[in-house]
C-alpha positions as CSV (number, residue, x, y, z in Angstrom):
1,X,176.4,-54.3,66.9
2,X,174.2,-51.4,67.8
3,X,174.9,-49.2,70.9
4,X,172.9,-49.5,73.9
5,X,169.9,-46.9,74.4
6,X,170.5,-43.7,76.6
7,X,167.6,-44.7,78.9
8,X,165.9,-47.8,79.6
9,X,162.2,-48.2,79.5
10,X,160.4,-49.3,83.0
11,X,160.0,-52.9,81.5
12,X,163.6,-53.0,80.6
13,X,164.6,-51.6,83.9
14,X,162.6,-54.3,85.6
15,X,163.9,-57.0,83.8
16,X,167.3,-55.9,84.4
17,X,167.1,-55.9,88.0
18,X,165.7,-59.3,87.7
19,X,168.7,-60.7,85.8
20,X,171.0,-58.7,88.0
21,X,169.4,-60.6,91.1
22,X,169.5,-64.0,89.5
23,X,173.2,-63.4,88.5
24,X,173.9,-62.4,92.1
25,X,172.6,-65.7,93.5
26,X,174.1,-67.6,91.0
27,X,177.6,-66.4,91.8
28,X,176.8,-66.6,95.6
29,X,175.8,-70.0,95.0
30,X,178.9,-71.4,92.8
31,X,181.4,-69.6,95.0
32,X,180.0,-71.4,98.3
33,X,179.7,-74.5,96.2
34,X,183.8,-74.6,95.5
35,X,184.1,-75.4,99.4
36,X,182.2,-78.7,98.8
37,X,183.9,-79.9,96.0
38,X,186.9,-82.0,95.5
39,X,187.2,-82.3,92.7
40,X,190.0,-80.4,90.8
41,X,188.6,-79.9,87.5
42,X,185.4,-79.2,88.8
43,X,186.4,-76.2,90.9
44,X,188.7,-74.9,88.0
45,X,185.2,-75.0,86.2
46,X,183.7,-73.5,89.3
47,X,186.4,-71.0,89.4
48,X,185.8,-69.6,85.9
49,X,182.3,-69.2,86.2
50,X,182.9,-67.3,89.3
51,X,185.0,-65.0,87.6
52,X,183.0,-64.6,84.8
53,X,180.2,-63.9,86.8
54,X,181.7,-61.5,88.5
55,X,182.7,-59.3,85.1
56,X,178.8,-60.1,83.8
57,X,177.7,-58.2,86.9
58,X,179.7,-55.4,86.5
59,X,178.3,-55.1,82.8
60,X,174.9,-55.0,83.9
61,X,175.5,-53.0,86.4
62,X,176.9,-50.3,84.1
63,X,173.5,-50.8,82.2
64,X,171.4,-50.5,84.9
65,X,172.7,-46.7,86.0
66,X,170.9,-45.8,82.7
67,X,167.5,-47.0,84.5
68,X,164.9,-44.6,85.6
69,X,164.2,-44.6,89.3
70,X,161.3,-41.5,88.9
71,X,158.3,-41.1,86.6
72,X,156.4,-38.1,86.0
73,X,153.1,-38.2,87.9
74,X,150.1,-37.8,85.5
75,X,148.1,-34.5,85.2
76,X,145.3,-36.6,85.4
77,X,145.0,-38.6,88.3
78,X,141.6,-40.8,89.4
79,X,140.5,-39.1,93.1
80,X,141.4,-41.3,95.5
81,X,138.4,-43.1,97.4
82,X,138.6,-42.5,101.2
83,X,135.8,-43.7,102.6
C-alpha cells in the first residue's frame, strides 16, 4: 500500500467532498431509518453500517484537511469586459 499524497489536486479535492457529502446523507439516512424498523436483525445491520459510517467519515475527513482551499491567481488574466 502506498501512502497518501501531501496535497490533493483540485479534481481530487472535488471529488472528495462529493463522497464526503454522499457518506453524510447516507449515514443520516440509515440512522433515521432504524426508528422505522422492527426488525431485530435488520437494525443490528442498520446499526453496523451506522458505525461504520461514522469511522469512514472520519477517514475522509482526515484526507480532506490535505485539500487546497486557495489557488494562485494567474499572471495572465483575460481583461474583464464591462460594458
Amino acid at each position: 500500500m502506498t501512502n497518501p499524497p501531501e496535497h490533493l489536486a483540485g479534481h481530487e479535492s472535488l471529488d472528495l467532498h462529493e463522497v464526503i457529502n454522499f457518506k453524510t446523507l447516507c449515514l443520516a439516512k440509515s440512522k433515521l431509518m432504524q426508528g422505522l424498523v422492527f426488525d431485530q436483525d435488520l437494525k443490528n445491520l442498520m446499526q453496523k453500517d451506522v458505525t461504520q459510517s461514522m469511522q469512514a467519515l472520519l477517514d475522509l475527513q482526515a484526507i480532506y484537511k490535505k485539500a487546497p482551499f486557495e489557488t494562485a491567481v494567474p499572471a495572465h488574466r483575460p481583461t474583464p469586459i464591462l460594458n
